[in-house]
C-alpha positions in Angstrom: 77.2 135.4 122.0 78.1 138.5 119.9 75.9 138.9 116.6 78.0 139.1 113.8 77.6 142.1 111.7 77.0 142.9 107.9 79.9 145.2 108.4 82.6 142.9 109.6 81.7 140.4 107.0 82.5 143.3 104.0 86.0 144.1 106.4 86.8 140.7 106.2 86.1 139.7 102.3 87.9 143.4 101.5 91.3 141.4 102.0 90.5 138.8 99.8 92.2 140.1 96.5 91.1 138.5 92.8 94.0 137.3 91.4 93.9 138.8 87.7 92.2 141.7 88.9 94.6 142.8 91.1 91.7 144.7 93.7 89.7 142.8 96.5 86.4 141.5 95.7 84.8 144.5 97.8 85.9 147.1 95.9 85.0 144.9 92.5 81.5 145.0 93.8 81.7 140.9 93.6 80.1 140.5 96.9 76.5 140.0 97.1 73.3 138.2 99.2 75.2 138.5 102.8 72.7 136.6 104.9 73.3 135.8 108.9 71.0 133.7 110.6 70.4 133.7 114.7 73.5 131.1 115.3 75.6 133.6 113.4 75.8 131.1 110.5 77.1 133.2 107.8 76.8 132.9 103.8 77.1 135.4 100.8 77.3 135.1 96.9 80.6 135.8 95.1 80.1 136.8 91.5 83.0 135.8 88.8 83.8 137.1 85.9 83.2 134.2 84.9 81.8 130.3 85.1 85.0 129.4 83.7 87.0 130.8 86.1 90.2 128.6 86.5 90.6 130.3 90.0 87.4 129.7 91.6 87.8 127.2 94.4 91.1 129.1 95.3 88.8 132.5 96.2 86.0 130.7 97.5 88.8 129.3 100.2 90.4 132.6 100.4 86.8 133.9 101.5 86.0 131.3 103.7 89.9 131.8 105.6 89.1 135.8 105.5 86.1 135.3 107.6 87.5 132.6 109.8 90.3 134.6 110.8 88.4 138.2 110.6 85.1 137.2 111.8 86.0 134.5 114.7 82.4 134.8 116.4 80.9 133.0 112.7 80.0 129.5 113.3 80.0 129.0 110.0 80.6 129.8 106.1 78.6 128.9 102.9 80.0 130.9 99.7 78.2 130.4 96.2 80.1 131.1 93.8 77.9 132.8 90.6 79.2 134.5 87.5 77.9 137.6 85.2 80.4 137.4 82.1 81.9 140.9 81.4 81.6 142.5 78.0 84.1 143.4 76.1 82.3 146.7 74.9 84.3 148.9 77.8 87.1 148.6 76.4 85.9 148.9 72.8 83.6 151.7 73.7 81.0 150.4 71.4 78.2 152.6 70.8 74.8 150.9 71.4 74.1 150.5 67.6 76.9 148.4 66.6 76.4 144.8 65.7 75.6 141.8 67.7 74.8 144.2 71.0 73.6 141.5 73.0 77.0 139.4 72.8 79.3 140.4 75.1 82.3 138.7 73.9 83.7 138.0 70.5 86.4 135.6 70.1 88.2 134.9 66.6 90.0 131.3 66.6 92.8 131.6 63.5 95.7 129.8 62.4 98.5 130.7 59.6 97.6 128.0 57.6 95.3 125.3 57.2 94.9 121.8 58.2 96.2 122.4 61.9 93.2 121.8 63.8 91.7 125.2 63.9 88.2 124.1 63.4 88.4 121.2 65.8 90.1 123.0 68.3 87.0 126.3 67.7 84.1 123.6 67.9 85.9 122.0 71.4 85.9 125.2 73.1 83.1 126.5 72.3 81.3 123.3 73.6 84.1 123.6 76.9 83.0 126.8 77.4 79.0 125.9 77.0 79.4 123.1 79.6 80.7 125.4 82.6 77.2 127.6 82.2 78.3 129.9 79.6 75.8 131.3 76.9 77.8 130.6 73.6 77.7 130.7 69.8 80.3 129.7 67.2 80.2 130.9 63.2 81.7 129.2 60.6 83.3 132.2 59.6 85.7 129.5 57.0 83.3 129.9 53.7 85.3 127.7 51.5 85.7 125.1 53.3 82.7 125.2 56.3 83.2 122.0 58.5 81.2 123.2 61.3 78.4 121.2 60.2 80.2 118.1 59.8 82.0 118.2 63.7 78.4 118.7 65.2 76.6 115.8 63.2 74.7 118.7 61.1 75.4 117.9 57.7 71.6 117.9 56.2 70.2 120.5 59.0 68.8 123.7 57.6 68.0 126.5 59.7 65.1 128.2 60.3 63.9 131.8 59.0 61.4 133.9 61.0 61.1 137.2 60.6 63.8 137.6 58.2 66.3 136.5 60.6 67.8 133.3 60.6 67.7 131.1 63.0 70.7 129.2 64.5 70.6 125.5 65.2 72.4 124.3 68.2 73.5 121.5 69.9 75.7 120.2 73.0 74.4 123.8 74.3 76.1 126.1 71.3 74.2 128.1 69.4 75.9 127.5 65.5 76.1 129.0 62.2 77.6 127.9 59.1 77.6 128.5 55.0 77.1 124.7 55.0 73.6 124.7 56.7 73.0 126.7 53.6 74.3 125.3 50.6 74.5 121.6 49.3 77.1 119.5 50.6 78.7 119.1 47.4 78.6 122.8 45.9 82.0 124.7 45.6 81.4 128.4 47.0 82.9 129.9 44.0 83.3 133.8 45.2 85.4 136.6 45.4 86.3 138.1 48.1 83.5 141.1 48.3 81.1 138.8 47.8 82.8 136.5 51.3 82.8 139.6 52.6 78.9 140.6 52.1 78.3 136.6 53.3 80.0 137.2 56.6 78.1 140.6 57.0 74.7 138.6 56.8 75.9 135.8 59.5 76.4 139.0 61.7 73.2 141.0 60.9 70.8 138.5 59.8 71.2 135.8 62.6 69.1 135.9 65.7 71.8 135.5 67.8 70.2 136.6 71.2 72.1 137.1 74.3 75.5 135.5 74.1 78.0 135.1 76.8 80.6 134.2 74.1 80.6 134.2 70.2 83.8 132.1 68.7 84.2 133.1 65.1 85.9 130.1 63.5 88.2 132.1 60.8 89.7 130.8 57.7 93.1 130.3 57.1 95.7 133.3 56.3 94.8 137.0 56.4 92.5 138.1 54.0 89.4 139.4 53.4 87.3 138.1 55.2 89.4 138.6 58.6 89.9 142.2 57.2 86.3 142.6 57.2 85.4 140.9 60.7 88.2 143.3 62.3 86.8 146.5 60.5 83.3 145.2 61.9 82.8 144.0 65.2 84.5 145.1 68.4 86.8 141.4 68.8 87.6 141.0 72.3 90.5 138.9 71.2 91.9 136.3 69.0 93.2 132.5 70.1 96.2 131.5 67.8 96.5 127.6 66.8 99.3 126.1 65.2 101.2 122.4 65.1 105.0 122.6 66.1 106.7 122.7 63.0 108.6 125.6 61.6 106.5 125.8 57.9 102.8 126.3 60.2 105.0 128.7 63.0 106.3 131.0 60.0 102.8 131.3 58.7 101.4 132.2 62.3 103.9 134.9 62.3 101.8 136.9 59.8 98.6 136.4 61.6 100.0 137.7 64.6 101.2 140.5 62.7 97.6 141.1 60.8 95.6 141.1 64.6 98.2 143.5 66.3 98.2 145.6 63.2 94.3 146.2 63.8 94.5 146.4 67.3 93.1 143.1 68.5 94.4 141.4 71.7 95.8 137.9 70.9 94.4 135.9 73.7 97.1 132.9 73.7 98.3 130.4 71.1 97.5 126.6 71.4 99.8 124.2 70.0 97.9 121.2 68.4 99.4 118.2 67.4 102.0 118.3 69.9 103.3 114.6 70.1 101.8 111.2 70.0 101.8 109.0 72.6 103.3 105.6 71.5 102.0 101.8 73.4 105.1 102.1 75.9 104.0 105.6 77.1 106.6 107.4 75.3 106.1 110.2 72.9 107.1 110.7 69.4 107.2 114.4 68.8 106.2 114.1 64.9 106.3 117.6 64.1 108.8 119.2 66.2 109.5 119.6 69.7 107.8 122.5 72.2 107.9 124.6 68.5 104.5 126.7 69.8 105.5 127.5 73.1 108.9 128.6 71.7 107.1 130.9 69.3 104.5 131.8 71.9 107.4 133.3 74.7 109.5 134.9 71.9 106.6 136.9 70.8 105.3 138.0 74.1 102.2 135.6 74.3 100.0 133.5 76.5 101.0 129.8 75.8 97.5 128.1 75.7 99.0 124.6 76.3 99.7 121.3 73.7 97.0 119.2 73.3 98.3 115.9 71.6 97.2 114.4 68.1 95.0 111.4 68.8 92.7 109.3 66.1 89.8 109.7 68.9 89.9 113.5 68.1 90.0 113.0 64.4 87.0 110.7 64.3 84.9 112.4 67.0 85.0 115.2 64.6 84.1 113.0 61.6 81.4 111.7 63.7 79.7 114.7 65.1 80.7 114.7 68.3 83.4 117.1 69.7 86.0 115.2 71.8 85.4 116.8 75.0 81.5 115.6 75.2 82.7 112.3 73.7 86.3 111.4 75.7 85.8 113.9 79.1 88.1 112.6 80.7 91.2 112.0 78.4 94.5 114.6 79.0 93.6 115.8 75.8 90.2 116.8 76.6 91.4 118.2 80.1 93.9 120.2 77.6 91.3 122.0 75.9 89.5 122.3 78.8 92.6 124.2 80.8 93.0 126.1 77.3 89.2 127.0 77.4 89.7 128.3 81.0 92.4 130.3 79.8 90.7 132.3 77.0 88.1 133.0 79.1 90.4 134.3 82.2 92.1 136.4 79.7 89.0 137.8 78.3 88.1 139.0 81.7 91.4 140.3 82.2 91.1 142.3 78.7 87.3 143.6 79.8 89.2 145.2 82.7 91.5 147.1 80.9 94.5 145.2 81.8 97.4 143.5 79.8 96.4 139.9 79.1 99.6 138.8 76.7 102.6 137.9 78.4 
């Protein structure tokens, strides 16, 4: 029996192309730990981009196929699929004293206008995106009206302070930050805006933030200062839109969109929230308008994120401190956010290459 050889196994995986990437996984230098054993049992790592890869099963097959077909003296395949998340400093070409250099992604979740689900929808994927392997942190960038504390059952935590750094709390694996971990419940933050400004820069140079795979910046409504100062700051890998159907929250997103591709910021993909609810017989009542996000989303050249329905379970889960994918797994909406999750982080990668990621 011919001894299969390191060589053929490279040959083989070279025509096994990454779908967003558009090279093989050769050439991307995600092939690693090629091991053959003496009954030409054969098994090697592929690295992602990655854990929340939406493609991953349909490479692993593709590898397993390649060497089936290249490699017929194999008796068998094993593939692992790992992951080492990109950074979005390449494209950015950070220099190595910029803020937060050991977080390799930044993402800012905004909406037009308030009370569209921003917040829940920032807390949800950043606990989506913890629960495939990911190392992430979310900031309650929203200083006037932080509810951070509130969707993750924090509302009396305080944070530590060691070494004149302060420490984040986490919980359902996110690392988390907010003005309300700082300041009574019941106090009104009562400042202008180069005083929000100087607040926000201490969340970014103050916090121990550590190694983060992902940092979701949970914005406040509109386009002021405080977005102004986050975009003239940090090197944002890219923003996630979220707005409900209806004309009044679509006109508003219009100036957001306009505000992040003004300052050169990718727009990862808008999410409509609030998309229909689902009535006893099955049918759906479309309360605030029908498909009005992913109408917005084509005519303006962007990723359409996917709807994720309005539901009381997502309202209380945030009321009671548990985000609606840990507490409902398995409803559509959760799989929504989930798929959304996916998405932002595919398009992330996509970004860190140097590719187009809006549509």
């Amino acid at each position: 029996m011919a001894k299969v050889q390191e060589s053929s196994i490279y040959e083989a995986l070279s025509t096994v192309m990454e779908p967003d990437l558009k090279k093989d996984l050769v050439t991307l230098a995600m092939v690693e730990d090629i091991e053959i054993d003496s009954e030409n049992n054969v098994s090697f790592s592929v690295v992602l981009t990655t854990p929340a890869c939406p493609m991953k099963e349909q490479i692993k097959n593709a590898c397993i196929e390649a060497i089936r077909q290249h490699v017929p003296e194999a008796a068998g395949v094993r593939v692992n699929m790992k992951s080492k998340v990109t950074s979005s400093c390449g494209h950015h070409h950070c220099d190595h004293d910029r803020p937060l250099k050991n977080v390799k992604n930044i993402i800012a979740v905004a909406s037009g206008k308030g009370g569209v689900g921003k917040s829940t929808f920032a807390a949800n994927l950043a606990v989506s995106l913890a629960k495939t392997g990911a190392k992430v942190g979310l900031l309650d960038a929203d200083l006037y009206g932080p509810s951070i504390p509130t969707m993750f059952g924090l509302q009396d935590a305080k944070p530590e302070v060691t070494d004149k750094k302060i420490i984040p709390l986490e919980k359902f694996g996110v690392k988390l930050m907010s003005i309300g971990f700082l300041v009574d419940n019941e106090t009104a933050v009562i400042w202008r805006g180069p005083m929000a400004s100087s607040a926000i820069k201490q969340f970014i140079n103050d916090v121990e933030w550590n190694e983060l795979d992902y940092l979701i910046f949970d914005m406040p409504p509109g386009t002021g200062d405080i977005q102004i100062t986050l975009a003239q700051t940090l090197p944002i890998s890219g923003a996630v839109i979220v707005t409900t159907p209806q004309d009044v929250a679509l006109a508003d997103v219009s100036k957001a969109v306009s505000m992040f591709r003004r300052v050169n910021i990718p727009i990862l993909g808008l999410l409509e929230n609030m998309s229909y609810y689902e009535l006893p017989d099955g049918t759906r009542d479309y309360i605030f308008g029908h498909h009005g996000g992913e109408i917005f989303a084509k005519a303006q050249g962007m990723a359409f994120l996917g709807s994720v329905p309005i539901q009381r379970n997502i309202r209380e889960g945030g009321d009671e401190g548990v985000p609606y994918v840990i507490g409902h797994p398995d409803s559509p909406a959760s799989k929504a956010i989930n798929n959304a999750a996916m998405e932002v982080a595919r398009r992330v990668s996509i970004t860190n290459a140097g590719l187009d990621a809006e549509q």
